[in-house]
C-alpha positions in Angstrom: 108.1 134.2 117.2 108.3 130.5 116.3 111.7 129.1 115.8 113.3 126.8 113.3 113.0 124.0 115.0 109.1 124.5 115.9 108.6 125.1 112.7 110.4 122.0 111.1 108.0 120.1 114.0 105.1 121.5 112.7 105.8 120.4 108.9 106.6 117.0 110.2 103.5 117.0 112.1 102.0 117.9 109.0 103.6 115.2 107.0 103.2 112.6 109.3 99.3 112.6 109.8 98.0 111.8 106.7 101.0 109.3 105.9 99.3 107.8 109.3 95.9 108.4 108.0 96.0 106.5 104.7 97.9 103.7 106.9 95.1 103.3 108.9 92.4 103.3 106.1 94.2 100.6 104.2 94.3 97.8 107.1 90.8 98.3 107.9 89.7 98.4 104.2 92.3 95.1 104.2 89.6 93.6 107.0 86.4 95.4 105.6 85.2 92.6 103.2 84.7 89.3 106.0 81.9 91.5 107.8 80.4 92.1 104.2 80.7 88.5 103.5 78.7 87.7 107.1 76.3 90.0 105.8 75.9 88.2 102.7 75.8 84.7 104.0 73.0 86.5 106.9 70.8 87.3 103.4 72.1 90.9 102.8 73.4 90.8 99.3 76.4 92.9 98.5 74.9 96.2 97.5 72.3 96.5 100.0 74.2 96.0 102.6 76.9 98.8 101.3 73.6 100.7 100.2 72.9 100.5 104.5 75.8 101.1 105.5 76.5 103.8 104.1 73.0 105.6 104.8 74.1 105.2 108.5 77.5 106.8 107.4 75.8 109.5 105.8 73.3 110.2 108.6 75.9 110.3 111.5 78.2 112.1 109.3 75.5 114.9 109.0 74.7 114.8 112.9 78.7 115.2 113.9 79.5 118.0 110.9 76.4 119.7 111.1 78.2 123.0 112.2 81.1 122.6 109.9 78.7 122.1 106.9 75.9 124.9 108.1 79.3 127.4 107.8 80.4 126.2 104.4 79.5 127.8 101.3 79.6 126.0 98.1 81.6 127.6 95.4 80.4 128.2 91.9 81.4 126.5 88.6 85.3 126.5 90.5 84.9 123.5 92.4 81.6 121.7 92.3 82.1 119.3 89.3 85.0 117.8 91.3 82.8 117.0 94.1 80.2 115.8 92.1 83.1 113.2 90.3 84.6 112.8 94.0 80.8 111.4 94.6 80.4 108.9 91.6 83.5 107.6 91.2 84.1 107.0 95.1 80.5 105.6 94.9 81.1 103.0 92.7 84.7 101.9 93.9 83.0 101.3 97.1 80.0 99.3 95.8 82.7 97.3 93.0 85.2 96.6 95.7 82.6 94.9 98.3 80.9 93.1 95.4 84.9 91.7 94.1 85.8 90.7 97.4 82.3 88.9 98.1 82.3 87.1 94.7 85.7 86.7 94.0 89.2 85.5 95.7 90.5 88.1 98.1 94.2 88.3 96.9 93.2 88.3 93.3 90.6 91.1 93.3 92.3 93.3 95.3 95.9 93.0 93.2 94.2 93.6 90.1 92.4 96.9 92.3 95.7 97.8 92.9 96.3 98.3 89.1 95.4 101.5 90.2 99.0 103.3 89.9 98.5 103.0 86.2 95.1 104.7 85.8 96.4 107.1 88.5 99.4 108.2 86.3 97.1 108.5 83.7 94.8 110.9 85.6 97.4 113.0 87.3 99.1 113.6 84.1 95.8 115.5 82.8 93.9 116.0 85.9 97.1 117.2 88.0 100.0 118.2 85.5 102.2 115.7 86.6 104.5 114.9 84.1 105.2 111.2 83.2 109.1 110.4 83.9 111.4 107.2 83.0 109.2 105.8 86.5 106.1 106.8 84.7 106.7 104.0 81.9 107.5 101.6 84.1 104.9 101.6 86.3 102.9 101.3 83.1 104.9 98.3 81.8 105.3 96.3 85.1 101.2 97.0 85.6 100.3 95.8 82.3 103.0 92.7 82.4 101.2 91.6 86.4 97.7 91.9 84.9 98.3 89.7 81.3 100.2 87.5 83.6 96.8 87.1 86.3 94.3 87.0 83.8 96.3 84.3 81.6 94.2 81.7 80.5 95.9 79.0 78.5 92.8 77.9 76.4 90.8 81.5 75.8 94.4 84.1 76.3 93.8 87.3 78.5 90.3 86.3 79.4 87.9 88.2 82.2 84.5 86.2 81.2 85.1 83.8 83.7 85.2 86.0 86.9 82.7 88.7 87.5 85.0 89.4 90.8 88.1 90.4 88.3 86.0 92.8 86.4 84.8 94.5 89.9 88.4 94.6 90.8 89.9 96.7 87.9 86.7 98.9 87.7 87.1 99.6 91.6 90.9 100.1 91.5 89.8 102.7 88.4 87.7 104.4 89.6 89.2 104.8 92.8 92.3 106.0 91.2 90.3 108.7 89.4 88.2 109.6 92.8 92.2 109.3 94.4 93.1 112.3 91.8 89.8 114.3 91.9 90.2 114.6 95.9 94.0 115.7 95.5 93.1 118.5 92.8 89.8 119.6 95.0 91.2 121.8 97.4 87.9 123.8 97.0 85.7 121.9 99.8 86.8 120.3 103.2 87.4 116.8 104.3 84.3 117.0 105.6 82.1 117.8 102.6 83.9 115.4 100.7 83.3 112.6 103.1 79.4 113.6 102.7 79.6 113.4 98.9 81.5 110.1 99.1 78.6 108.8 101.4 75.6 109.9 99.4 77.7 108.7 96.2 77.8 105.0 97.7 74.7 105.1 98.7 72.6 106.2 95.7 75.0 103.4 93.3 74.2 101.0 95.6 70.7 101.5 96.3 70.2 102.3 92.3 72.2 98.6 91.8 70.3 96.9 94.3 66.6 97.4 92.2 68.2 95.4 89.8 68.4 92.7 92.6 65.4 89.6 92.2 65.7 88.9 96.2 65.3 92.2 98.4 65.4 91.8 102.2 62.5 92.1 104.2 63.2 93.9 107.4 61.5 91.8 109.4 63.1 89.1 108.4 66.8 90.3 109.3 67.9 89.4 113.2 68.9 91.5 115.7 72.6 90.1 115.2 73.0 91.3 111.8 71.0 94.8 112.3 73.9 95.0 115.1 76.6 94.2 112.2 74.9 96.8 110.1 75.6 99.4 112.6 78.9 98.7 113.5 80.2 98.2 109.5 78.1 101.5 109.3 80.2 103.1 112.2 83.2 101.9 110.9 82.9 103.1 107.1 81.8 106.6 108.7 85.4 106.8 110.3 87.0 105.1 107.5 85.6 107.9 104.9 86.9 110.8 106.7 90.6 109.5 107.9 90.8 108.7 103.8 89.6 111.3 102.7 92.0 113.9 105.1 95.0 111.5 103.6 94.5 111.6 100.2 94.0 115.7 100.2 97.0 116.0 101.9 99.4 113.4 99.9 100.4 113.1 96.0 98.0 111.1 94.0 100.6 108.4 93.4 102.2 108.4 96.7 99.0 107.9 98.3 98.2 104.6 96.2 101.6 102.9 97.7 101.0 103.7 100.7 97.3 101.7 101.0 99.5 99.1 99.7 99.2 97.7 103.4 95.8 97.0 102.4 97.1 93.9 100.5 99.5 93.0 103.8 95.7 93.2 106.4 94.0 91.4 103.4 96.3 88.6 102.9 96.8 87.8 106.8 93.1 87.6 107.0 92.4 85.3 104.0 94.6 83.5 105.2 93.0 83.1 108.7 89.3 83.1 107.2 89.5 81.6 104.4 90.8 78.6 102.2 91.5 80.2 99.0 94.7 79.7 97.7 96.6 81.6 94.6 98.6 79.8 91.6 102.0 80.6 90.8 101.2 82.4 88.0 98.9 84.5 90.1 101.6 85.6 92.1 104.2 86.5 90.1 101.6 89.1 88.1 100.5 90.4 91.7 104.4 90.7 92.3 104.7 92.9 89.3 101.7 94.9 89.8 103.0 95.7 93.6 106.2 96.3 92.5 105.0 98.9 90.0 102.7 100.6 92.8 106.5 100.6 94.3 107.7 102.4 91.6 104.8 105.1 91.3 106.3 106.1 94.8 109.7 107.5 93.3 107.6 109.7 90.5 107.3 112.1 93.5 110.8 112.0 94.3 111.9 113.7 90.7 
């Protein structure tokens, strides 16, 4: 008979994981965008390469959970709209967040991504039941304040026009806060199948975005270097997928958003490194108040 104390190690064990898991999925996703960037500047725009990527995700994901996914039977009307939403939402935040980072200023698109808490207490009000506290209408306040304060211009006002990266921020960082919610209420289908529906999601947005594209690679064309890029990004967005997806099924919707906060930390330290962009003033003080309200969404759990 299991005692107290094996108990409260098990629950701990329990806790820690996907806490560890969604700490490890936001430094690598903090580091994903330079090999997307080499793949661009090797001729592989932004969706095809997620488009490949991703295919090579999906594929090895099938090989490894084949016997998981032979055993699992898919439920009726209870549970497979939410994997069907898991699938196109998660598709396109994938596909906006490499195109942001590739076209726009690291920092900048992924603080306005990170607007997320506020569509994620939207969507967990409704989605999840969660009802919005005192914390709840800061988070909103202190989000809408950062993002004003960011997209400032002092000749046009609150102006996106002028960065196609901004606009693939905040539709990433929306969507990805509605996929965040979707995956916490679906406790219908396994990590597993999720991380399959997430992969053929990506890929069919991408692929369907990359038609649209005047200059398609031509195999041939593409060195062995970058098919060997290819494989690893591939690799690493197949292990990526799953250790996310296993942390945001077992966290709260708006705890789980702070906690890829360390996504920013991996980002920054690397723009840094690899790039020369540099942020205003103003720029900083709204990312300050959007990462302070992420902060915030934290202690909604806590009531």
């Amino acid at each position: 008979m299991p005692t107290n104390q094996n108990k409260q190690n098990g629950q701990n064990s329990q806790n820690v994981l996907p806490v560890a898991a969604l700490l490890i999925g936001a430094v690598i996703w903090g580091l994903l965008w330079y090999p997307y960037r080499l793949l661009e500047q090797a001729g592989i725009s932004g969706p095809v390469a997620t488009a490949i990527t991703y295919v090579m995700a999906l594929l090895l994901g099938l090989v490894v959970f084949r016997k998981h996914l032979r055993k699992t039977q898919m439920p009726g009307s209870g549970g497979s709209h939410l994997l069907f939403g898991i699938a196109l939402f998660a598709g396109w935040t994938n596909l906006a967040y490499v195109l942001g980072v590739i076209h726009g200023e690291i920092m900048r698109v992924l603080l306005l991504f990170y607007l997320a808490p506020l569509w994620t207490i939207v969507f967990a009000r409704f989605l999840l039941n969660e009802v919005l506290s005192l914390h709840g209408y800061l988070v909103i306040a202190f989000s809408l304040a950062g993002a004003i304060i960011m997209l400032w211009q002092p000749d046009n006002g609150v102006s996106l026009h002028s960065s196609y990266g901004d606009w693939m921020g905040l539709s990433a960082g929306f969507t990805f806060a509605l996929s965040n919610v979707l995956s916490r209420k679906d406790q219908y289908h396994s990590v597993q199948l999720k991380s399959v529906a997430v992969w053929i999601g990506v890929a069919l947005i991408a692929f369907g975005y990359s038609l649209f594209l005047a200059d398609l690679p031509v195999l041939s064309d593409i060195s062995t270097k970058t098919y060997l890029l290819l494989l690893g990004v591939g690799l690493v967005v197949f292990a990526l997928s799953v250790i996310v997806q296993y942390g945001l099924t077992h966290t709260p919707a708006n705890r789980a958003i702070v906690i890829m906060l360390v996504e920013l930390v991996a980002a920054a330290v690397a723009a840094y490194f690899l790039t020369d962009e540099v942020m205003a003033l103003r720029e900083w003080l709204g990312g300050a108040m959007i990462v302070s309200a992420s902060l915030l969404s934290a202690r909604m759990n806590r009531e």
